[in-house]
C-alpha positions in Angstrom: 131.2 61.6 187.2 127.8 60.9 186.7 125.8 59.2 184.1 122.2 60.1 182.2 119.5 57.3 182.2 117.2 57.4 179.3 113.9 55.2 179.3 111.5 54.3 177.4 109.1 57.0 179.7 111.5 60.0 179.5 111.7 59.5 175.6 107.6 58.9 175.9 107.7 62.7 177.9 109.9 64.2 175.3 107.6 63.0 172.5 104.4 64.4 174.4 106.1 67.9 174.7 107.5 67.7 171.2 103.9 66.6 169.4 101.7 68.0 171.5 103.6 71.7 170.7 104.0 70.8 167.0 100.3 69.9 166.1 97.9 72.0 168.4 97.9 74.8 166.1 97.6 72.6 162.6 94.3 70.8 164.8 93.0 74.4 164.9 93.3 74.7 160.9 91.9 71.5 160.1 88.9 72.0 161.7 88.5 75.0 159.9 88.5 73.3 156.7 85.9 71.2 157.3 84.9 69.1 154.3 80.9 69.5 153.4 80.4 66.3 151.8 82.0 62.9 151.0 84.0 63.6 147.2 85.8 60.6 145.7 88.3 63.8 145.5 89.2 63.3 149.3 91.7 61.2 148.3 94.2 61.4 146.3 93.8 58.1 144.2 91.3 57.7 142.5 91.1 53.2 142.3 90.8 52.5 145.9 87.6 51.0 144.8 89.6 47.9 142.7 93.9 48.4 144.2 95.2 45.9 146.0 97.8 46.2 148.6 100.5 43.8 149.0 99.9 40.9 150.9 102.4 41.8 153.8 100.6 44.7 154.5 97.3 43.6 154.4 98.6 41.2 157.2 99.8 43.3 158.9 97.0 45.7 159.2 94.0 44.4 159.9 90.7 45.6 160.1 87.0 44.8 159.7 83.6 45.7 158.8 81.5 43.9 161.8 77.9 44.8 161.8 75.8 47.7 162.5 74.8 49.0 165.9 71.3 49.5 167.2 70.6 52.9 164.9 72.0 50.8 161.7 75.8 52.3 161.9 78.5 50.4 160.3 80.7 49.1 163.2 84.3 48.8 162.6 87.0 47.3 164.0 90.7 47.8 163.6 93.4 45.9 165.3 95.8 48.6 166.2 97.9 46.8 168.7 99.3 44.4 166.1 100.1 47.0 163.5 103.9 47.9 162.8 103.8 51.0 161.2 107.3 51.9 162.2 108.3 48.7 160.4 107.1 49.9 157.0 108.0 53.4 157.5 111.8 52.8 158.1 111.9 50.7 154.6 111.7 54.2 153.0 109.3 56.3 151.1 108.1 54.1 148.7 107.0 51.9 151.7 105.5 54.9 153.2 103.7 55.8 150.1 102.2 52.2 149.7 101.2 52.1 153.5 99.3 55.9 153.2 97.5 54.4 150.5 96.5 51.5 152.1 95.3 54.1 155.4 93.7 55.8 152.6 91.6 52.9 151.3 90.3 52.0 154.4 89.2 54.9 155.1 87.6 55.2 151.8 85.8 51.8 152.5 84.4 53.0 155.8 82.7 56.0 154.0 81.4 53.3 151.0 79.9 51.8 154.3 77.6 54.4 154.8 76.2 53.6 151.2 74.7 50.3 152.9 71.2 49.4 151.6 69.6 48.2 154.5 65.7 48.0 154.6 65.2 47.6 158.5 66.2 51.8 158.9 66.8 54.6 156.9 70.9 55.3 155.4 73.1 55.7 158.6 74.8 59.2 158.0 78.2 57.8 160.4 80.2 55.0 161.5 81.7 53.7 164.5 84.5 52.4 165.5 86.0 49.9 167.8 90.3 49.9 168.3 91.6 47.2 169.8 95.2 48.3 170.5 96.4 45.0 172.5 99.9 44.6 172.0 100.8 48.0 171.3 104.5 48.7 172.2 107.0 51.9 173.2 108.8 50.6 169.8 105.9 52.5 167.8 106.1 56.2 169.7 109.6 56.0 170.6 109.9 56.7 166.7 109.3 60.1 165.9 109.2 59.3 162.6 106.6 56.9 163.4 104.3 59.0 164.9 105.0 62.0 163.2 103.7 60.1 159.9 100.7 58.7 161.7 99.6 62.3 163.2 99.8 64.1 160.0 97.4 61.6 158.7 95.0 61.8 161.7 95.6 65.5 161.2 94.5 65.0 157.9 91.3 63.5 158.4 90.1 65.3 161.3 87.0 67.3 159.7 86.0 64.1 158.3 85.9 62.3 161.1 84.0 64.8 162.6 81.1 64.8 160.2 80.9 61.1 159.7 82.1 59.2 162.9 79.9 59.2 165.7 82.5 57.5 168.0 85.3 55.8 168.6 86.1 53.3 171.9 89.6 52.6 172.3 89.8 49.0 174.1 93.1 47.3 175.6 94.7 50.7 175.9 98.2 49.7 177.4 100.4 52.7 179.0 101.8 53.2 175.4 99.0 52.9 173.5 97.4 55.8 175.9 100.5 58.0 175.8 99.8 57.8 171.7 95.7 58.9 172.7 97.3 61.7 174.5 100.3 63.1 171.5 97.3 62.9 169.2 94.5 64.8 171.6 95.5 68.8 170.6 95.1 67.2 166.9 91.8 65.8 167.4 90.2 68.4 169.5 86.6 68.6 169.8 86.3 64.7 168.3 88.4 63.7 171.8 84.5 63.8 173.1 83.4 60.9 171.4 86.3 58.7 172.5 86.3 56.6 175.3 89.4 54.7 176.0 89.6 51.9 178.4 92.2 50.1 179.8 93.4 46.4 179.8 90.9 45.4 181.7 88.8 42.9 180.0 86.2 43.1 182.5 85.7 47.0 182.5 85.6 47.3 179.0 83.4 44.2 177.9 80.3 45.2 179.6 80.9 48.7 178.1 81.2 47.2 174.6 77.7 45.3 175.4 76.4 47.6 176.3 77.0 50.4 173.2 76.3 47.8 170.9 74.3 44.7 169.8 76.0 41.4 170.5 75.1 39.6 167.5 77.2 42.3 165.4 80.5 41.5 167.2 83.2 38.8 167.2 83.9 36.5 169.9 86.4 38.4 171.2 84.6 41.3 171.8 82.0 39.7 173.5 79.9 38.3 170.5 79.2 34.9 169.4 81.7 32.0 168.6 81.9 31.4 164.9 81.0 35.0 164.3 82.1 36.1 160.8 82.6 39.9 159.8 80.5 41.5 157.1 83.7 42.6 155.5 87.1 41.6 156.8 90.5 43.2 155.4 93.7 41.7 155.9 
């Protein structure tokens, strides 16, 4: 007799082998297709500009618009580590439908960002971003479901990301959230460059964060000032 353990890091291997076969090649057809300008037609609504999600979602996902960097980019911050995607994706597809909308929305509003009149420096041409993932848990990539649905997204977005996002720092990366980095690295190929991801660490990635961008333009928690309000905050 004998008896088969299964934990949470042998169903985190199985997922690597699984995603990281399944999406290399789609990465490779993305980037092909890169997308020459910024269309309202990139998504597939067309009122982003006025819908409204409900409020449970916008609770749950969270995500702001903090400041600009030195060179005038829109800084954002999302709050990945407290979002429960695989909560809103088990509800069914209408739930899934309402929560790729609201991924769509954001996304939209990071572009609109770009479209910031700001007289110190000429109209940035990217963003970048900041992704807190404290908090993130096994519960989210030990759905396949879960991360299927997020990586086709990603996948999705790829080319744009690659024209308009300069780079993205990944902070509070827990041993989950960096398996999730490392499912989604065949899709994002060439973009993987501009990612840095650090760990738990508050004093590694702190200085790092002060040192990429201005203090003034970030929240407390990131190393800014107290009483530090966003220029746009969603959620």
């Amino acid at each position: 007799m004998f008896s088969i353990c299964i934990t949470p890091g042998k169903i985190f291997l199985v997922l690597l082998y699984i995603f990281g076969v399944k999406f290399t090649s789609a990465a490779e057809t993305s980037a092909e297709n890169a997308v020459t300008d910024y269309p309202i037609s990139l998504f597939p609504d067309n009122d982003l500009n006025v819908w409204q999600a409900p409020a449970e979602i916008r609770k749950m996902f969270t995500y702001y618009w903090s400041g600009f960097d030195e060179e005038c980019r829109p800084i954002w911050v999302g709050e990945l580590g407290k979002w429960d995607a695989r909560k809103v994706i088990e509800r069914g597809e209408d739930s899934k439908k309402m929560l790729r909308k609201y991924i769509y929305q954001g996304i939209y509003r990071l572009l609109e960002s770009l479209k910031f009149n700001n007289t110190d420096c000429p109209p940035p041409k990217e963003v970048i971003g900041i992704l807190d993932v404290e908090g993130f848990n096994y519960r989210q990539i030990a759905s396949t479901a879960t991360v299927s649905y997020l990586l086709n997204i990603v996948k999705e977005f790829v080319p744009v990301m690659m024209k308009y996002v300069q780079s993205v720092y990944f902070i509070n990366t827990n041993f989950a959230a960096n398996g999730l980095v490392t499912i989604a690295r065949p899709i994002l190929g060439e973009f993987m460059a501009r990612v840095e991801v650090y760990g738990t660490r508050k004093s590694t990635w702190l200085p790092a964060i002060l040192k990429r961008f201005p203090k003034e333009q970030l929240p407390e928690k990131l190393g800014g000032k107290k009483g530090f309000t966003p220029l746009k905050s969603y959620g």
